[in-house]
N, C-alpha and C positions, 0 to 999 in steps of 0.2 A: 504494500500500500504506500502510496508516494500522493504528500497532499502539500501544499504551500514549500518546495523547495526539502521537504523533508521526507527521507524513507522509512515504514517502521518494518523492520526486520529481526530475525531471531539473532538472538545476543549469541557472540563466540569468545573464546579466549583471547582473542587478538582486540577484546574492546577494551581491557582491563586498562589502557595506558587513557585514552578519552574518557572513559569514566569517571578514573582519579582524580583529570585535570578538570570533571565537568562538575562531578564533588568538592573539590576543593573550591573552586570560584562557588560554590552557591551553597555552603558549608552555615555560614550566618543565615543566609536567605530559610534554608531549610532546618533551621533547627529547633523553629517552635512546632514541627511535625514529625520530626523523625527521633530515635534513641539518642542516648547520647554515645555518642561512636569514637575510637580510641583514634590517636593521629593515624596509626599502621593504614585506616580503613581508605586515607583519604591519598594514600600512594598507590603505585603500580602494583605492587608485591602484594599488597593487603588487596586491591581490586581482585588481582587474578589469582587467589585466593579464594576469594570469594567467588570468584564465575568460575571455580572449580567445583565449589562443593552445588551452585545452580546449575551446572550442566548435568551432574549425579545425579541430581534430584531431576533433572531431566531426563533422562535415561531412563530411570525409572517405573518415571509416569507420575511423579507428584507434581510436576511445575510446567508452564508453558512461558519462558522469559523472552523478551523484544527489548529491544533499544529503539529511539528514535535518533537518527542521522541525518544530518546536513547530506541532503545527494554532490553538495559543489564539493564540500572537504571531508564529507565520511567521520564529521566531530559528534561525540554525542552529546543529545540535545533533550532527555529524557530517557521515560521506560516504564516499562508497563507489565505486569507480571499475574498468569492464573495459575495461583496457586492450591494450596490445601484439596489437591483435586480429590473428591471421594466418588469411589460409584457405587452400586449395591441398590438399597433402597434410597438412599441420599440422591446421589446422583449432581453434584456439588463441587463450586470450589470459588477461594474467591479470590479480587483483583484488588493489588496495587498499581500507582502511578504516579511517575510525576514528569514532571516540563518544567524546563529552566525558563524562568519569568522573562528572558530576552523574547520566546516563542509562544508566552502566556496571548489569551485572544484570540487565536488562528485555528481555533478547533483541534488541536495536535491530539488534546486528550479526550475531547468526545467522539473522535473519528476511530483512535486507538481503542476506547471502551469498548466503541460498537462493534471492530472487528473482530476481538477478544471474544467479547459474544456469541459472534458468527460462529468461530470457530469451537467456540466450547459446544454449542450447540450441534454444528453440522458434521464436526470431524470427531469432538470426543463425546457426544449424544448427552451432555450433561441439561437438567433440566433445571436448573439457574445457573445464577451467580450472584455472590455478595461480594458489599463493600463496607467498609467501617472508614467514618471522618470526623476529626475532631469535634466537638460538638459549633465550634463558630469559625469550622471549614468551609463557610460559604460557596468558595468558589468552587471546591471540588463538590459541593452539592450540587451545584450550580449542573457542572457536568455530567454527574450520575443522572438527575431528572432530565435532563435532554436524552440520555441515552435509554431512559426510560425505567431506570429504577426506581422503584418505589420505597421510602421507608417504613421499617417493620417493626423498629424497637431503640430503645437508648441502651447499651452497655454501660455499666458506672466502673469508674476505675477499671477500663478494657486492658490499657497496651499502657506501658509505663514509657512515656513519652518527654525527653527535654528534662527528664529530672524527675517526674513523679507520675503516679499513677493518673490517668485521665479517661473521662467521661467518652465515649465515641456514638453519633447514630448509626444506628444499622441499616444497609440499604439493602433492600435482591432486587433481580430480576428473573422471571419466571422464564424462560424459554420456549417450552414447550409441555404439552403434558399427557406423551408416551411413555409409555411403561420402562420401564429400565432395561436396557440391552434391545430398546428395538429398533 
């Protein structure tokens, strides 16, 4: 998917050096939403580290990870990830994201939701997908309801964020509503 000068594609080992450097520039930007994460995380070593143990997890079948990329420099510029995939009677899994505020406004991440979507639905037959946002995430609500998720509930003290535990709403979207494995 290629939308406004930007590709989203599946995350490799070769992204770990853009990452680092797209982490590190937006490190303050993102830190009233994300953990608090050691320096190691915001270098090349500590990146491809870490897209070592999400390719695993790819491998596997628990994770479906994407970067977004600049098509003119191949920089990354976001990412988007379905994870916690369950199937059984669940049939489940949910999505983070994010975009560097230079690409904020251009749909990067309600385009990315949506495909995410598609694909959970059409290639791994899951019948939703959740998300969880800070409770005054506005803007990522903003883009869950365009993509058409619904909120289902408030988690209190979900994900220990920035320093302490914090409140998240819960979003799904329903997919479809076949039976499992059809």
């Amino acid at each position: 998917m290629i939308i406004d000068g930007v590709e989203m594609r599946g995350v490799v080992l070769g992204d770990a050096a853009g990452l680092a450097e797209s982490f590190a520039r937006n490190r303050a930007f993102m830190a009233h939403v994300e953990p608090i994460r050691q320096d190691a995380y915001y270098t090349e070593a500590g990146q491809r580290e870490r897209l070592e143990g999400v390719l695993a997890e790819r491998d596997a079948g628990r994770i479906v990870p994407y970067v977004f990329v600049e098509t003119a420099t191949g920089a990354p510029v976001g990412a988007i990830n379905l994870g916690s995939i369950a199937y059984g009677p669940l049939c489940s899994g949910g999505i983070g994201y994010w975009v560097d505020p230079a690409w904020h406004g251009k749909g990067l991440a309600t385009a990315g939701v949506e495909e995410v979507c598609r694909v959970a639905r059409d290639e791994l037959g899951l019948h939703r997908v959740e998300a969880g946002t800070l409770v005054d995430n506005l803007a990522s609500q903003r883009v869950l309801a365009k993509a058409g998720f619904e909120q289902f509930g408030l988690a209190p003290r979900y994900l220990h964020i920035n320093g302490a535990w914090r409140d998240h709403r819960l979003f799904q979207r329903l997919l479809h509503d076949n039976p499992p494995g059809a």
